[in-house]
C-alpha positions in Angstrom: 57.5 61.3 12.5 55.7 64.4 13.1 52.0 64.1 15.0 49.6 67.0 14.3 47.5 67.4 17.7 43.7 67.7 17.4 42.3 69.7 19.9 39.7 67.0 20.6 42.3 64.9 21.0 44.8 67.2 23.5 41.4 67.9 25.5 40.4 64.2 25.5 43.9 63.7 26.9 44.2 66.4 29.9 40.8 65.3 30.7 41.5 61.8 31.4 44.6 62.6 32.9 43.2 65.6 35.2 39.8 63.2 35.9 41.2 61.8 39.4 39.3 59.1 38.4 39.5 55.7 35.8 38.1 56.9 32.5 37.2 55.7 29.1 38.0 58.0 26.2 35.2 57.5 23.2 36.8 58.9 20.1 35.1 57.8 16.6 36.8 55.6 14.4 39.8 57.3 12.4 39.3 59.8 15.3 43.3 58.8 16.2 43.2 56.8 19.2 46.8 55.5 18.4 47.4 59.5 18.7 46.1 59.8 22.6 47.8 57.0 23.2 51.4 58.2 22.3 50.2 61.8 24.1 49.3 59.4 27.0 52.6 58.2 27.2 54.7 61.4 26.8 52.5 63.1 29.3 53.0 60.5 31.8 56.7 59.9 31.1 57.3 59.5 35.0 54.8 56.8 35.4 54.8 52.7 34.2 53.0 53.0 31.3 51.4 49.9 30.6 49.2 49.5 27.1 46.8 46.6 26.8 46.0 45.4 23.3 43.8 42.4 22.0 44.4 42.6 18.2 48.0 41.8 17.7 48.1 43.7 14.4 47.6 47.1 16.4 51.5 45.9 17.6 53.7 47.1 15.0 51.3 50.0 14.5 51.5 51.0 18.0 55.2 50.0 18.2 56.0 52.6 15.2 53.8 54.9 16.3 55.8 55.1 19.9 59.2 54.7 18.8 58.9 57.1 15.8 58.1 59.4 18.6 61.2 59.1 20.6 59.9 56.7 23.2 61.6 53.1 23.9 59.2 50.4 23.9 59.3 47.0 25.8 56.8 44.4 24.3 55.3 41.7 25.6 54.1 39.3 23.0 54.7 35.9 21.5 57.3 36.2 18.5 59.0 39.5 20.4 62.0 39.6 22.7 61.4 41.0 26.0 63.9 43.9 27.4 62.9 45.5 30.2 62.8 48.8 31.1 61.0 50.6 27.7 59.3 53.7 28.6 56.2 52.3 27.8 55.6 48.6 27.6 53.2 47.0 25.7 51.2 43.9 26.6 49.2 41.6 24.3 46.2 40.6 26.8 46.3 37.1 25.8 49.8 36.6 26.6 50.2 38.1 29.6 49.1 34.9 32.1 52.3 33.4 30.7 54.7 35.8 31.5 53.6 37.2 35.4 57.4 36.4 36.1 57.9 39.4 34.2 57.0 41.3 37.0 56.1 44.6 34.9 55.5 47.1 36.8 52.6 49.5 36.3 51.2 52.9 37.1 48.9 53.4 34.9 47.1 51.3 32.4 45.8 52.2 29.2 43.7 49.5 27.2 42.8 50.0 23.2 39.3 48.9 22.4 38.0 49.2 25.5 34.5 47.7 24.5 36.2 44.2 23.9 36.1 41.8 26.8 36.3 44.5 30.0 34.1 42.2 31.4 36.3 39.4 30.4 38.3 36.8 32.7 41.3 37.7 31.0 41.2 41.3 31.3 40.0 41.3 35.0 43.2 38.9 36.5 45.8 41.1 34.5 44.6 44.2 36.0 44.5 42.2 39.0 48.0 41.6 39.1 48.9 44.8 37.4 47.2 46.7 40.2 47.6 50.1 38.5 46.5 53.4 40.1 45.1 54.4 37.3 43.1 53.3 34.2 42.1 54.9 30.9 40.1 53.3 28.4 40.1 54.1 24.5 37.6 52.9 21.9 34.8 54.2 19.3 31.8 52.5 20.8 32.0 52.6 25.1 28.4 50.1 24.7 27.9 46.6 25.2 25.6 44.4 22.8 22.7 46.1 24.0 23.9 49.4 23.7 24.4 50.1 27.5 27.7 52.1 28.9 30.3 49.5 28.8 31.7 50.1 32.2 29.6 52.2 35.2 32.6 52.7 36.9 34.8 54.9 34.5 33.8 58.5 33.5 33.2 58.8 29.9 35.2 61.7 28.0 33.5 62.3 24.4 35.1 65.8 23.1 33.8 65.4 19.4 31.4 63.0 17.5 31.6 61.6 14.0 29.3 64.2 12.5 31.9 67.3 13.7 34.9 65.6 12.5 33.2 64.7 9.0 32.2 68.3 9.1 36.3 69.6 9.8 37.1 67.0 6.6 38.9 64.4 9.8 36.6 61.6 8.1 35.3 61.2 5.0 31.8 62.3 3.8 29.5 59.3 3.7 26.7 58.8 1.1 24.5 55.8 1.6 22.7 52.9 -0.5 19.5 50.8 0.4 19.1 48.8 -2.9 15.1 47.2 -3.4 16.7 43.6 -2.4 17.5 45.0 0.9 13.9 45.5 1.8 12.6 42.7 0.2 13.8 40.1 2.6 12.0 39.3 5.5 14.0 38.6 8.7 11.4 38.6 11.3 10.9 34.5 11.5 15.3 34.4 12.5 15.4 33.3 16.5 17.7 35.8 18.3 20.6 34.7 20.0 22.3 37.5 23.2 20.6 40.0 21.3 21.0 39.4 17.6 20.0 37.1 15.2 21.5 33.7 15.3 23.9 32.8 12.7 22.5 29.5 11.9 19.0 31.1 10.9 20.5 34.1 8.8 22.1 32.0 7.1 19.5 29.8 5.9 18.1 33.3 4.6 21.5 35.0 3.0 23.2 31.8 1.1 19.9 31.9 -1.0 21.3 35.4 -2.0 25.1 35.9 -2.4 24.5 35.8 -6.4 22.3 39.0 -6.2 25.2 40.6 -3.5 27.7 40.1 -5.7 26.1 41.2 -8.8 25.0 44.2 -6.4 28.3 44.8 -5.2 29.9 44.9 -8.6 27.0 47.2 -9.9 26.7 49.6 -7.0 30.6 50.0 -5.9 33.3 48.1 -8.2 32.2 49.0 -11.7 32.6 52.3 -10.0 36.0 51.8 -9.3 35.3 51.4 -5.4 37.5 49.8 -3.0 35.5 47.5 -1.2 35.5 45.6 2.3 32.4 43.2 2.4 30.9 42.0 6.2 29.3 38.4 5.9 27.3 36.5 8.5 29.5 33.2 8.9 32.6 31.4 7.4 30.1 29.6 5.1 28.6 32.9 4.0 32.2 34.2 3.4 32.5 31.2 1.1 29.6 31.0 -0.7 29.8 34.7 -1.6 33.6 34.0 -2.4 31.7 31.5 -4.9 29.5 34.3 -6.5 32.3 36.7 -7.0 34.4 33.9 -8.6 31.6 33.1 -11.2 31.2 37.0 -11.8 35.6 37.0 -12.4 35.9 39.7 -10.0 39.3 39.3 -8.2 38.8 39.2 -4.6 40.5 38.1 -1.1 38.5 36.5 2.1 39.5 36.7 5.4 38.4 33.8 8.4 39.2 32.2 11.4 39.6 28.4 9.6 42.4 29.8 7.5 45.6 29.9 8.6 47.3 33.4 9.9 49.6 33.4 6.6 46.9 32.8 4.6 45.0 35.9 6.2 47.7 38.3 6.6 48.9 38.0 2.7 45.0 38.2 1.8 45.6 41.4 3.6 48.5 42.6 2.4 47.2 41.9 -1.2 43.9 44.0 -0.3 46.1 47.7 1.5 48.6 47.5 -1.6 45.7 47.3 -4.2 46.7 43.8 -5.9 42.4 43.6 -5.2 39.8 45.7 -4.6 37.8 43.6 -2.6 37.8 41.8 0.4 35.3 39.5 1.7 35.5 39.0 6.2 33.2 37.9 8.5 33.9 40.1 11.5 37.6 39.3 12.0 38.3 43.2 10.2 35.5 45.0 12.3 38.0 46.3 15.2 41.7 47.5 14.6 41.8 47.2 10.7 43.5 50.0 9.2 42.9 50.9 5.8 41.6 54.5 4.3 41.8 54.1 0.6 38.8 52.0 1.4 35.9 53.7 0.2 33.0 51.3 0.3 31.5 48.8 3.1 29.2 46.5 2.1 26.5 45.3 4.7 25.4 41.6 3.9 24.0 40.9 7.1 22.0 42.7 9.6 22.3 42.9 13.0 20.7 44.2 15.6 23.7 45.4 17.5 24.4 48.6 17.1 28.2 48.7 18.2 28.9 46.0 15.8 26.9 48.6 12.9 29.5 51.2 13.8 32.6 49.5 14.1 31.2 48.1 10.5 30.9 51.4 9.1 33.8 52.8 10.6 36.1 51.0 8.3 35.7 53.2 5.2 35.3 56.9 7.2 39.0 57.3 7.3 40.2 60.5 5.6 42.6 59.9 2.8 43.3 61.9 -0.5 41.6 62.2 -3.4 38.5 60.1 -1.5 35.5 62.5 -2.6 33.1 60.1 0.2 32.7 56.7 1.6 30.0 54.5 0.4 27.7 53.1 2.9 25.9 49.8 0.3 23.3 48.4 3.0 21.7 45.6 1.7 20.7 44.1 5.0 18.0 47.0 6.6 20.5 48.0 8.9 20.6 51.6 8.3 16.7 51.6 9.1 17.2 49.8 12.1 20.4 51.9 14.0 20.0 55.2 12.0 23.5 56.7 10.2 27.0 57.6 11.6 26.1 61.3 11.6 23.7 60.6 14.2 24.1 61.4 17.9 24.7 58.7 20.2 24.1 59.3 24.1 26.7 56.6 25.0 25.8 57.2 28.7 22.8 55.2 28.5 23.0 52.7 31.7 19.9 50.6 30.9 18.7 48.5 28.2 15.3 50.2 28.2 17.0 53.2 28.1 19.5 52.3 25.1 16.3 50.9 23.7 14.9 54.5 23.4 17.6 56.1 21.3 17.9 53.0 19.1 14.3 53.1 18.2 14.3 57.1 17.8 17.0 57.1 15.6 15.9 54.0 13.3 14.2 55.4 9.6 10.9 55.2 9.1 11.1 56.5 5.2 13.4 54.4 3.9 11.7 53.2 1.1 11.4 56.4 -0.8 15.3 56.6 -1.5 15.5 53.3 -2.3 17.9 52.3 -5.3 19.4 55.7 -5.5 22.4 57.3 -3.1 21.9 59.2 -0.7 23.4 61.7 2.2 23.0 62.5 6.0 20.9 65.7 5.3 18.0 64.2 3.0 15.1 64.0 4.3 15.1 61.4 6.9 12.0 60.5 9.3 12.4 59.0 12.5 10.3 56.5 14.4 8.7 57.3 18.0 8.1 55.5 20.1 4.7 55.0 20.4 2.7 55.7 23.6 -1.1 55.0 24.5 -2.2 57.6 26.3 -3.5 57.0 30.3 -6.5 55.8 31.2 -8.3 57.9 33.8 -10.6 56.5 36.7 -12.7 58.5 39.1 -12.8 57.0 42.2 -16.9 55.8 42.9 -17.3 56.4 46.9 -19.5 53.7 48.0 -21.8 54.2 50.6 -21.5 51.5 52.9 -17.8 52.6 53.7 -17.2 53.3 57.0 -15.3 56.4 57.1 -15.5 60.2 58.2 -16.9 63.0 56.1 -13.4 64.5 56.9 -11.9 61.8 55.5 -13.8 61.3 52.4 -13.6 65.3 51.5 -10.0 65.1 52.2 -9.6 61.9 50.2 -11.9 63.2 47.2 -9.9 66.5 47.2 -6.5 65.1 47.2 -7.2 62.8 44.5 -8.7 65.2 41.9 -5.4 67.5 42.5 -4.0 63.8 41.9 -5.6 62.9 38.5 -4.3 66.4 36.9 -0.6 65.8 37.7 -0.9 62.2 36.7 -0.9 62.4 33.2 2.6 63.4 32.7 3.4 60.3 35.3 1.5 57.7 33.4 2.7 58.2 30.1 6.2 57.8 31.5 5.3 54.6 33.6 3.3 53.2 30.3 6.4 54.1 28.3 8.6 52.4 30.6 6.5 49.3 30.3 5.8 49.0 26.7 9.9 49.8 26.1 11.0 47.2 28.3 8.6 44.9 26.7 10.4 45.6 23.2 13.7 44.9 24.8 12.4 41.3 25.7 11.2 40.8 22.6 14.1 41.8 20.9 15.8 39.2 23.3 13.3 36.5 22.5 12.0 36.6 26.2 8.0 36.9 25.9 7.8 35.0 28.8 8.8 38.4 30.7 6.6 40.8 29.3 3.6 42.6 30.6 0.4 41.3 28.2 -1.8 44.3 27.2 -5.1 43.5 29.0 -2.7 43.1 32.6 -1.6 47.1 31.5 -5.1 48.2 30.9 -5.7 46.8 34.8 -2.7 48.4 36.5 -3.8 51.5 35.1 -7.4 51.3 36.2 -5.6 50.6 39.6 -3.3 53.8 39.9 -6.1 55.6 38.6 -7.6 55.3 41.9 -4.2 55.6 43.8 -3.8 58.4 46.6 -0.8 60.2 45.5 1.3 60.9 42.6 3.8 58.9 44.3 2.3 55.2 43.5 3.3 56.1 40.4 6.7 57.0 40.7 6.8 54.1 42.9 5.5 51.5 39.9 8.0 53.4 37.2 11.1 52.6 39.5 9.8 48.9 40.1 9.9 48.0 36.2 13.4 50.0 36.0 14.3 47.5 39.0 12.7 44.3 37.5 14.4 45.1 34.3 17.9 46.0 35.7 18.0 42.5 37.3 16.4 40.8 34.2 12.8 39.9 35.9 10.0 39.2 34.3 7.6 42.2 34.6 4.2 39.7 33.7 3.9 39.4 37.8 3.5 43.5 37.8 -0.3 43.7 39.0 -0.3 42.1 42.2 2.8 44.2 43.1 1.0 47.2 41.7 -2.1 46.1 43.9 -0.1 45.8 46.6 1.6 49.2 46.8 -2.0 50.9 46.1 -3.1 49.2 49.5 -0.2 50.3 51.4 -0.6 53.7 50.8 -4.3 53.4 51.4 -3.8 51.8 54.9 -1.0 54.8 55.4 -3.6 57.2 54.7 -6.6 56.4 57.1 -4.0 55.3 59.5 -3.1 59.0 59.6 -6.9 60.4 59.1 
């Protein structure tokens, strides 16, 4: 089997090796992960190379991948026999607590999907007792729900993005969809639940629907000779669109956790060999599903995460021939909420506030005006800002019954008008900060924690009269400190008040 090297992926390979350090590589999907992997391995042929998988059907792909390459494999998995001594061995996560007897030993450790469960029980005690000295990461989305970097402590390699390998022809050209029932439903009244919306109260919302889906879905991407994988919101979503398709006589396949693994994997098998043309999943096909003669993903549920959005959209990028593009059918406002897989994504962002940022700069402000007609990357798109009231200035009123010298006071009034001019800059950043950390509450159905409007307008009547530019510097990194550790920020006057005082007893302590 003969591997053509990318030279994102040989850089993304050297680099992690040469990094001296654990490291995640972020490669999009279809970007060949399975690729680094087996370049991993050949490169580090005098090590224990250990690979870590969650999805058991990545196994026989990896395991043809490796041995097709020359390499001798030892697997550790239910349903495989064990021989020792592979060049590589590779471990299904979840099995690995029953088989520490094994006693594999291990150099390095390499872990597929890296997003899934690296905070995990599972994950920590095998590296525990793997103990290797090094560790490398792979996966197309290094976030967690909230769209924060996954893991601090790893270095993140990211040597192309899904825009430049749709541009070489790596991954398929996408075009996009935002029928009008997409923006006619109203999702605002749904609780949220870790960050998205709960299942229970989408779904009182989307089972009203599934007839217009499917007739959508047929319309839009079947009649059209589309192959199509369809995301649903829960098992009884799944179901009830099942129901739809069956009363439109559109052969289809579903895919859930209550069926049985036969049952899945030859509603699978049916799908890649083309006995159907659709296939109907909850999230069960979002990570490790292999398929590019699919040209289509249907979004029948929104979400507010944006890893789960990619993964989602991933599936019909793959490159494959005679696929002119990939249709992206969103009939649940997610492209207006997370943007499209062109876009840029700063993957380094280590707060919630600060992920919150690019999600809300890259959401779509126009969407409405291409609505019912396909679309491409290069249209013309608007973004959202996020919007910013602009500082309130206070002059400071010198009373005359303070005590104080006329040193003091010219020094004071001087100081503080050089103050005012610089602060501008400041307090649009600290009002920013505020008003962005407020969204993420919201978003996480905390209004307890956030800072109520008429408290702002105080605290920046307050700093108005503050001493130095540093009060202000000082407030910004106490609301990135509150929100780090998941505080409320409503109790952010009184500290604000406080810190004004200090510096003011600093200062005519040293008048």
């Amino acid at each position: 089997m003969q591997i053509l090297d990318k030279d994102y992926q040989i850089n993304s390979v050297s680099k992690a090796i040469g990094a001296g350090e654990n490291s995640i590589i972020a490669l999009p999907t279809g970007g060949g992960k399975s690729i680094c992997i087996l370049k991993l391995c050949q490169a580090l042929s005098d090590k224990h190379v250990v690979v870590s998988l969650r999805n058991a059907a990545l196994i026989p792909q990896l395991l043809h991948t490796l041995t097709s390459n020359g390499l001798t494999v030892s697997v550790v998995k239910s349903g495989y026999t064990y021989i020792a001594g592979g060049d590589v061995t590779l471990v299904m996560e979840q099995s690995f607590a029953r088989r520490k007897h094994l006693n594999i030993k291990c150099d390095v450790l390499l872990r597929d999907e890296y997003h899934v469960g690296c905070m995990g029980g599972v994950y920590i005690a095998m590296r525990e007792d793997l103990s290797p000295d090094l560790i490398i990461g792979l996966t197309a989305t290094p976030i967690d729900r909230l769209g924060v970097y996954i893991d601090k402590s790893m270095k993140l390699i990211e040597e192309t993005t899904t825009k430049q390998l749709i541009e070489l022809g790596e991954l398929a050209k996408p075009v996009y969809k935002v029928p009008s029932l997409a923006q006619e439903i109203d999702y605002s009244a749904v609780k949220m639940y870790r960050g998205d919306f709960s299942v229970s109260g989408l779904d009182c919302i989307l089972l009203e629907h599934c007839s217009l889906v499917a007739q959508q879905t047929v319309d839009d991407a079947l009649s059209h000779g589309r192959k199509v994988m369809l995301f649903a919101n829960s098992i009884k979503h799944v179901e009830a669109l099942s129901e739809a398709f069956e009363l439109l006589n559109v052969q289809h396949e579903i895919v859930h956790s209550q069926r049985s693994g036969s049952d899945n994997d030859e509603s699978i098998r049916r799908y890649k060999s083309n006995d159907v043309r659709l296939i109907i999943n909850m999230s069960m096909l979002t990570i490790g599903f292999d398929d590019p003669a699919t040209d289509c993903v249907v979004l029948a549920r929104p979400t507010k995460i944006l890893r789960l959005y990619l993964q989602i959209i991933g599936r019909c990028l793959r490159a494959s021939k005679g696929k002119a593009n990939a249709l992206i059918l969103d009939l649940a406002q997610c492209i207006s909420t997370h943007g499209f897989a062109e876009d840029y994504r700063d993957f380094t962002r280590k707060t919630a506030k600060s992920a919150a940022i690019m999600s809300e700069r890259l959401s779509v402000t126009n969407i409405a005006q291409f609505v019912d007609g396909e679309f491409s990357y290069n249209e013309s798109i608007e973004r959202k800002t996020v919007k910013r009231k602009s500082p309130v200035k206070r002059t400071r009123i010198i009373q005359p019954k303070l005590v104080a010298s006329k040193e003091l006071i010219a020094r004071s009034a001087s100081r503080r008008a050089a103050s005012l001019v610089r602060l501008n800059p400041r307090m649009e950043k600290f009002v920013s900060t505020i008003e962005l950390v407020n969204i993420v509450y919201e978003q996480q159905d905390e209004a307890s924690k956030m800072l109520d409007e008429l408290a702002m307008v105080k605290i920046v009547a307050l700093i108005g009269f503050a001493y130095s530019d540093a009060l202000v510097d000082s407030c910004t990194k106490l609301v990135e400190l509150l929100h780090a550790e998941n505080q409320s920020i409503r109790g952010l006057l009184p500290r604000v008040s406080n810190l004004i005082t200090e510096i003011a007893k600093l200062d005519l302590a040293i008048a």
